[in-house]
Structures are given as C-alpha cells and as structure tokens.
C-alpha positions in Angstrom: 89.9 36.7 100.7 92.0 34.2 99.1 92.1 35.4 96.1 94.0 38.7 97.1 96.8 36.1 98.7 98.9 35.4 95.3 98.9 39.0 93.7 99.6 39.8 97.8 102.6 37.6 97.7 104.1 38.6 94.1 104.3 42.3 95.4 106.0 41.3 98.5 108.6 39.5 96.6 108.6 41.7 94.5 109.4 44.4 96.8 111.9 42.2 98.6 114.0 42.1 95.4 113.6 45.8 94.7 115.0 46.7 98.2 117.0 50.0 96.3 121.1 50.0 95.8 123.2 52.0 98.0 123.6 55.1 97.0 126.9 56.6 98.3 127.1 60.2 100.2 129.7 62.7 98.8 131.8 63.8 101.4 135.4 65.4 99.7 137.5 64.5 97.2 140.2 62.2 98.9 137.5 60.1 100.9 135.7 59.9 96.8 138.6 58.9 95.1 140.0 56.5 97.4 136.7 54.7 98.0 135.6 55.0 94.2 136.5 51.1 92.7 136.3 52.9 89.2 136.6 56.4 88.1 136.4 57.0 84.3 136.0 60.3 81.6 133.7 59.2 78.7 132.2 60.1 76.2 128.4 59.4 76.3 127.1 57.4 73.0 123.4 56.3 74.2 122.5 58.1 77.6 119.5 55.1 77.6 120.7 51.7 76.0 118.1 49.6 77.2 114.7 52.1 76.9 111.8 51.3 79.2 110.7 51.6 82.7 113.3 52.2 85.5 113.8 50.3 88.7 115.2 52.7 90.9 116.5 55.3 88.1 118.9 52.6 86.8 119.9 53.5 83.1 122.3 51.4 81.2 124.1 53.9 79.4 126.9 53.0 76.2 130.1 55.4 76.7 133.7 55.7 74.9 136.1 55.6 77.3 138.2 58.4 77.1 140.7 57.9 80.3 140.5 56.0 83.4 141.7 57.6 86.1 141.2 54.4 88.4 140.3 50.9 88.3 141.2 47.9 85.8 138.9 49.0 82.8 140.2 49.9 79.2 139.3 52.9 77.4 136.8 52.7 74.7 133.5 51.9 74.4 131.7 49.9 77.3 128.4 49.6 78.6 127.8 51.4 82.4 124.9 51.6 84.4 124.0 55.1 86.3 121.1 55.3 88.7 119.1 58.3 87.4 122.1 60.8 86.8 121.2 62.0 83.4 123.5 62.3 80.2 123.4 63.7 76.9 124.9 62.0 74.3 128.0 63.8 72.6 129.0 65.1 76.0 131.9 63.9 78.5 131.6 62.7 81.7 133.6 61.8 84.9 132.0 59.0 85.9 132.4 56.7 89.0 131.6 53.3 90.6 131.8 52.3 94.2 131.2 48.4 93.0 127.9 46.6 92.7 127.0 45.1 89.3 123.7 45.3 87.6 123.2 42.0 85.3 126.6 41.5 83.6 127.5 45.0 84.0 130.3 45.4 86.7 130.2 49.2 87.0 127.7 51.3 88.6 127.6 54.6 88.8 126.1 55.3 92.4 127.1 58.3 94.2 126.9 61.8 94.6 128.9 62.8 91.8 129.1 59.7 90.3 128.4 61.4 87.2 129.9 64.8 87.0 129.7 66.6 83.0 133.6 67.3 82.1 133.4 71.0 80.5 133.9 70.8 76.5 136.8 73.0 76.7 138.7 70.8 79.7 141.6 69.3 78.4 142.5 66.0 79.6 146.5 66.5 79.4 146.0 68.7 82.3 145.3 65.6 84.3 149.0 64.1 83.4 151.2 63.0 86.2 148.3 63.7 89.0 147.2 61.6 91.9 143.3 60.4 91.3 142.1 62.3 94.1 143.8 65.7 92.5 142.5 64.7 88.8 139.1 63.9 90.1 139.1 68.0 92.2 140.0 69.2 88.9 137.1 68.3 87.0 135.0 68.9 90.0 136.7 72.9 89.9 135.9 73.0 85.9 132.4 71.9 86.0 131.9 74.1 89.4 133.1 77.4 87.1 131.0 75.9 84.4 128.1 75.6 86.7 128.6 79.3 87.8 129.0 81.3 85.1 125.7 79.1 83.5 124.1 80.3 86.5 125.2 83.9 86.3 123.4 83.8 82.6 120.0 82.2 83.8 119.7 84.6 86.1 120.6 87.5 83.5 117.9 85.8 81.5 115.2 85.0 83.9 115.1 89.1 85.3 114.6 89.8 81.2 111.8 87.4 81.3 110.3 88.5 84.8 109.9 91.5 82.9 107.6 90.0 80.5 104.8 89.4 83.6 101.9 91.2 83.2 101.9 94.2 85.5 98.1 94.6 87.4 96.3 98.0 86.7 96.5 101.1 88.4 93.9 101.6 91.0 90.9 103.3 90.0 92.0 103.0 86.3 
C-alpha cells in the first residue's frame, strides 16, 4: 500500500494543475467582439510550433499578422496559442483571444470561433472604416458562404460515391 501513495500523489497534482482553460461560448457577434481582448487575421506559418503531446488541445501555432482588428498587437509574425482549432499553413485566419496566457505567450485563442478560416478570395480592404463587431460578421458571412457552397459539392460527390456501394443480389438469382 505505500508504495501506490507517491505515483497517487503526482497524478493528483498533476490533475490539479491540468484543471482545463475556459473555453468561451459563442453567442453573436457584438457580445464576441466586445468581449474578445484580441482579434487578429493571419496568415498561418507553422499550424504546430512546438510538436508533441497536447494538454488540453493547446497548439502553439507561428502566424504573420495580417491586420488586427482589436487589441494592442502589431502585425507580423508572432507566436499564438489555439486550443485544438486546427490550421493549415498558407491559409488565413481570424483569430481571437479572450485573455489568458500560456508560458510567455499572452494570446490564446479560446472560444468558439476563436479561429475562423478567412476565404482566399476575402479581401481585407473591405473591412476599412468598420466597427470590430461589423468586420468580425463579415468574415463570419464569407466563410459561412464558403462553408455552404463546400457543402453543396460534398454532397454532389458523396451521392456519386453512394453509387459505388455494392448493390445485394436479386432474390432467387
């Protein structure tokens, strides 16, 4: 028996220092973008900077800053954190932060939407002289029309492929 009391006592810290970060509930676009501490478009450069196992999905990801939209950073390239949202690199991305820090890095992607893909062919200039809340509901409209016409082709493709499923034989054949 006392040997199961140390590894006992490293899970339970353990666990007491793993206790999971808030993540925050989307509920509309004003309440986002005034709660949101940062809200970013950026370019991704490494969707997984620091490779390994994940505590709670969190991915330190490097990004080129294309535009804030709110907050004190700088564009260009920076070092975020997302919790599980996934990136490719080569793509943009609205990103956003509702504070927290993980290590040194003060922004943390940790909401619903907190990281939203920004359609290839979304220009940015469209986003001149808007309130955050309005830029933010315009990338959220783009990637929701990207998001439906992508669905509108894997459905095209998926009733080709349902097609390709073996059809039983005829009784009595």
């Amino acid at each position: 028996m006392p040997r199961l009391l140390p590894p006992t006592a490293v899970l339970l810290v353990l666990a007491a220092t793993a206790s999971g970060l808030p993540v925050h509930m989307f509920t509309d676009t004003k309440t986002y973008a005034a709660r949101a501490t940062d809200i970013v478009v950026a370019e991704c450069l490494d969707p997984d900077a620091a490779p390994g196992p994940k505590l709670d999905g969190i991915t330190e990801v490097r990004v080129d800053v294309a535009r804030v939209l709110k907050g004190e950073r700088t564009p260009g390239k920076a070092s975020l954190v997302t919790m599980g949202q996934p990136m490719e690199k080569g793509r943009r991305y609205l990103m956003a932060s509702f504070g927290g820090s993980v290590g040194d890095i003060t922004f943390l992607a940790n909401a619903e939407l907190g990281v939203v893909e920004v359609p290839a062919t979304f220009d940015l200039k469209v986003l001149d002289g808007k309130t955050v809340a309005e830029q933010v509901q315009l990338v959220f409209d783009a990637r929701r029309e990207q998001v439906r016409v992508r669905l509108i082709q894997l459905e095209q493709e998926k009733t080709v492929l349902d097609r390709t499923v073996p059809r039983p034989p005829a009784p009595g054949r």
